[in-house]
C-alpha positions as CSV (number, residue, x, y, z in Angstrom):
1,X,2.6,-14.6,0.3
2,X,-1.0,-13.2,-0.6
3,X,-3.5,-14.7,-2.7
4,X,-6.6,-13.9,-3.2
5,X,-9.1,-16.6,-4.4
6,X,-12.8,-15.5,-6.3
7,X,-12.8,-12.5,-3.7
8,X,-16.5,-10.7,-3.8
9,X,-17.3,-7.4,-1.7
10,X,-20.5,-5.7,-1.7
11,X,-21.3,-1.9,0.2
12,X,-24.7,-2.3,0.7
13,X,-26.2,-3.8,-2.7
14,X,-23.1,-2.0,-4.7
15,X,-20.9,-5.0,-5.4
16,X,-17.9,-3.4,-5.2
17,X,-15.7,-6.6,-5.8
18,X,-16.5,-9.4,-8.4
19,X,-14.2,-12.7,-8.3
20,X,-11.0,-11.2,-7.7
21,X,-8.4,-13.7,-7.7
22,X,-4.9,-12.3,-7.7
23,X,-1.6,-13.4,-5.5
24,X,1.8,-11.3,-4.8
25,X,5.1,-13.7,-4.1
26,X,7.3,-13.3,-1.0
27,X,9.9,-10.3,-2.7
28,X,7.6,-9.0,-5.2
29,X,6.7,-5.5,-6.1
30,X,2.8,-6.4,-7.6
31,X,1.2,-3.5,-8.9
32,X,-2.7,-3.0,-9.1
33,X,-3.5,-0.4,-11.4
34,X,-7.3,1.5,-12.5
35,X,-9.3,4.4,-12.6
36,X,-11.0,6.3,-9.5
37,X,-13.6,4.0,-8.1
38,X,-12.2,0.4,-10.4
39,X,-11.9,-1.5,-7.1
40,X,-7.9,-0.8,-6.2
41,X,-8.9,0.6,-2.5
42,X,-11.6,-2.2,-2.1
43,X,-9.0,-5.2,-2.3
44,X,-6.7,-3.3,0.4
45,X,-9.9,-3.2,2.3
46,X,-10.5,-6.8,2.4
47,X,-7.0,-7.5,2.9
48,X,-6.4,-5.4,6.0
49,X,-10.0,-6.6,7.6
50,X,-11.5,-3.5,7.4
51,X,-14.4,-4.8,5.2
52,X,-15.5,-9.0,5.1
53,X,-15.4,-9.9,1.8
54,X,-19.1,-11.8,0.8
55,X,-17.3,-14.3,-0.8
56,X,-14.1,-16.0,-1.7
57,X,-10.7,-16.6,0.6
58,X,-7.7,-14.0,1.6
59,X,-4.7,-15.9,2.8
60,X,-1.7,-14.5,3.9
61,X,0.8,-17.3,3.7
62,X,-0.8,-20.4,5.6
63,X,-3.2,-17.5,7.3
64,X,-6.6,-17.0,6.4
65,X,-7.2,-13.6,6.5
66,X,-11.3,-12.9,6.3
67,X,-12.8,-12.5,9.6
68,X,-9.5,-11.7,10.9
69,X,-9.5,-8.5,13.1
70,X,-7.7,-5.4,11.8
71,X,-5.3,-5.7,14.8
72,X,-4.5,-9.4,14.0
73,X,-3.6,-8.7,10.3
74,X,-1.2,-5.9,11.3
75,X,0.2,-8.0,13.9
76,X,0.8,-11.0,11.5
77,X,2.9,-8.5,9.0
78,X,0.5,-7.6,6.7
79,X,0.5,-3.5,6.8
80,X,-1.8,-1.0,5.0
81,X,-0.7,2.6,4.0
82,X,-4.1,4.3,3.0
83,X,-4.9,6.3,0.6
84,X,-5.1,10.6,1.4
85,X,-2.8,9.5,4.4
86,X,-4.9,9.7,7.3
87,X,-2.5,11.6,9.8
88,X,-3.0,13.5,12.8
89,X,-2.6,16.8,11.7
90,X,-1.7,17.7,15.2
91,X,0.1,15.6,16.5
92,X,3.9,15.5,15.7
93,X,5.2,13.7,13.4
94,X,6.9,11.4,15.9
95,X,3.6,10.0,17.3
96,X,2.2,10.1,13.9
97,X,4.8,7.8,13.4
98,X,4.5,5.8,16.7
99,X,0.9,5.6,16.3
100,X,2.1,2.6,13.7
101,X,4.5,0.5,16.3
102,X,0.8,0.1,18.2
103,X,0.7,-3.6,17.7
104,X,4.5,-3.9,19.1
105,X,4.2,-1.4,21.9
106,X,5.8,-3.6,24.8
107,X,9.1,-3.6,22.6
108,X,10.3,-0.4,23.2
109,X,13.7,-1.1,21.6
110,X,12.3,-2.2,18.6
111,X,10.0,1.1,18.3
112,X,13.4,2.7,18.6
113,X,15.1,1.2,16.2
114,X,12.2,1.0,13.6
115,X,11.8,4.9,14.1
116,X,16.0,5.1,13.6
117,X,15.3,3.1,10.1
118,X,12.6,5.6,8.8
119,X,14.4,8.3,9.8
120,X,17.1,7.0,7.8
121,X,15.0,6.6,5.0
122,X,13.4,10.1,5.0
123,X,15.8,12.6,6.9
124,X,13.3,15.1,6.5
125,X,11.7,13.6,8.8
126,X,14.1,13.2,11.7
127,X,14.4,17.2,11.1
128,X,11.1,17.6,11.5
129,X,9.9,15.1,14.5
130,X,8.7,17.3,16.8
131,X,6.8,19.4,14.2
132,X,3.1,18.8,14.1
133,X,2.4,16.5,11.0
134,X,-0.6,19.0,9.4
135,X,2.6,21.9,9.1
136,X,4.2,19.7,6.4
137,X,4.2,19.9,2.8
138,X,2.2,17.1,0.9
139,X,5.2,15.1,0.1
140,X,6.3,14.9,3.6
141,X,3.5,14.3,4.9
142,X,3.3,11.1,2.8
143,X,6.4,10.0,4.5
144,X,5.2,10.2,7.4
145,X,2.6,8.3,6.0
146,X,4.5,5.5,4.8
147,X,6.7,5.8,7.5
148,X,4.2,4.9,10.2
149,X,3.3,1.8,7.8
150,X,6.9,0.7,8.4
151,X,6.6,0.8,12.4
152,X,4.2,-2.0,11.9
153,X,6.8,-4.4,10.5
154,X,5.4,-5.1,7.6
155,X,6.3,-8.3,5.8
156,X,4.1,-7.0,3.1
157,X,2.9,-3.3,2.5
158,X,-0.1,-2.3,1.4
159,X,0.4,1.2,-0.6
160,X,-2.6,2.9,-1.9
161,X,-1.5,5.8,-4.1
162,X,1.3,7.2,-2.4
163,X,1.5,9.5,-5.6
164,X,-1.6,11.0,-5.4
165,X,-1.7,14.9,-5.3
166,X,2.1,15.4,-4.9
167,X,4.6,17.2,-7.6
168,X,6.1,14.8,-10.2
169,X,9.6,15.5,-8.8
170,X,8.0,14.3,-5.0
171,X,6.3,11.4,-6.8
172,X,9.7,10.4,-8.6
173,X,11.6,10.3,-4.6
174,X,8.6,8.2,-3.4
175,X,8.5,5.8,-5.8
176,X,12.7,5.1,-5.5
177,X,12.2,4.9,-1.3
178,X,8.9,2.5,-2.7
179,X,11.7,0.3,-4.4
180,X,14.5,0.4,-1.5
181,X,11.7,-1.0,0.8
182,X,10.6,-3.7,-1.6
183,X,14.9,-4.4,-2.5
184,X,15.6,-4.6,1.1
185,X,12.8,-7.3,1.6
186,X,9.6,-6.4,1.8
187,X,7.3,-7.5,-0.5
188,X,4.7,-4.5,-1.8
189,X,1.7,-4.5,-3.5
190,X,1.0,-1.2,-4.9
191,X,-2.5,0.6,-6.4
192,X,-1.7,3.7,-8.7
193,X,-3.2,5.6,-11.0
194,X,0.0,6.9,-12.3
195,X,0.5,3.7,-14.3
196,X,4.0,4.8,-16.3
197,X,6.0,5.3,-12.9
198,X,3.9,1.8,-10.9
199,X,5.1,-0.4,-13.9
200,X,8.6,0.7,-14.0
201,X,9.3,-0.5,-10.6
202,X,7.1,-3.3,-10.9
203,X,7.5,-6.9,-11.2
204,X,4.0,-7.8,-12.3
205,X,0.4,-5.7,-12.6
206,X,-3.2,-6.6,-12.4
207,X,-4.9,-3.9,-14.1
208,X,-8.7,-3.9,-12.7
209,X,-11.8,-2.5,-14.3
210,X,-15.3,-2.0,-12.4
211,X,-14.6,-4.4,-9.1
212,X,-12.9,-7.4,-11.6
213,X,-9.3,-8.1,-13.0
214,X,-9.2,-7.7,-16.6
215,X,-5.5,-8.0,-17.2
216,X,-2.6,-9.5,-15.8
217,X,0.9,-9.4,-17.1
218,X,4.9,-8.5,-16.1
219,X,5.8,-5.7,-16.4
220,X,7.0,-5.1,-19.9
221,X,4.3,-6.7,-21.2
222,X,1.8,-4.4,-19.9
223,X,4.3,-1.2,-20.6
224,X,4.2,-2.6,-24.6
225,X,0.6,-3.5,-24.1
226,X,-1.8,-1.0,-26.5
227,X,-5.0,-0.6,-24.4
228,X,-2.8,-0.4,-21.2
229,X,-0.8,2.5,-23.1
230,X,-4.4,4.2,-24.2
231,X,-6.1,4.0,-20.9
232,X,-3.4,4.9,-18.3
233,X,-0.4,6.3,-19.7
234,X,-1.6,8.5,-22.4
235,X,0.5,7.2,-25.3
């Protein structure tokens, strides 16, 4: 469904990305996982248009995806949820939400019934529509977060640490909706830095060091793997 082929991206003369080739199949739950500043945000980047790679090929499905327009790659089902959530902390959580649906705004019934689906998901949320999104806690607020990813219709969802800065019992809930999403069809590609939790929902992992992949494996056998176990989960 993706696959990226000797992907490089540069910020400037920072090379940020070095012949990245990696590829997540239609139902999979592919999770990229590194240290602060190891390249994880850079590949959603390039996916979702938001920086031309200097080399290499993106394609999503028969699509290629580089020099695509933001807009164009949310519209053809390919949805990022960014990292530190990027909310409206004014607005309420319902146009937070909305604010995702942008691409399918003409379909007002399916707005509706994509809102009903996330609501479903995070009840919380439904409670708390009308509230403006900056009142809730952390956790919520990366619903909301992943919530307005869902408006978009992903086919595949882009997820870069949803984790981050929330309580482990918050982190536990996420990652379990992270796995109903991926078990009721979408596929998900996922960058964490909490490794233990990524690879036990996880079908595969790329682990990535300094813009380049330097391991690849399923997920038991980067669980069992030693230097995996050293460098992200602490055992």
């Amino acid at each position: 469904m993706l696959q990226f082929d000797g992907v490089d991206l540069h910020y400037g003369s920072f090379r940020a990305l070095s012949g990245v080739t990696l590829h997540a199949a239609p139902g999979e739950l592919v999770v990229l996982l590194g240290a602060n500043g190891a390249g994880k945000t850079s590949i959603f980047m390039a996916a979702s248009g938001i920086h031309k790679p200097s080399a290499g090929s993106i394609r999503f499905g028969e699509r290629e995806l580089v020099g695509q327009r933001p807009a164009q790659i949310v519209a053809s089902g390919l949805v990022h949820c960014p990292e530190g959530r990027k909310l409206f902390p004014m607005m309420s959580v319902k146009k937070n939400l909305t604010l995702g649906a942008y691409v399918h705004r003409r379909d007002a019934a399916g707005i509706q019934r994509s809102l009903d689906e996330v609501f479903a998901l995070f009840p919380v949320l439904a409670q708390k529509q009308d509230h403006p999104a900056g009142s809730l806690s952390g956790g919520q607020q990366q619903m909301v977060a992943i919530g307005r990813a869902l408006l978009g219709r992903p086919r595949l969802l882009l997820l870069d640490e949803p984790s981050l800065g929330l309580a482990p019992l918050i982190v536990k809930q996420v990652f379990e909706v992270i796995q109903r999403i991926n078990k009721a069809g979408t596929t998900v590609l996922l960058a964490e830095q909490n490794a233990y939790s990524a690879l036990a929902i996880a079908d595969r992992a790329y682990v990535i060091e300094r813009g380049r992949i330097a391991l690849e494996g399923d997920r038991d056998s980067l669980l069992h793997n030693e230097a995996v176990r050293a460098a992200y989960i602490g055992a």
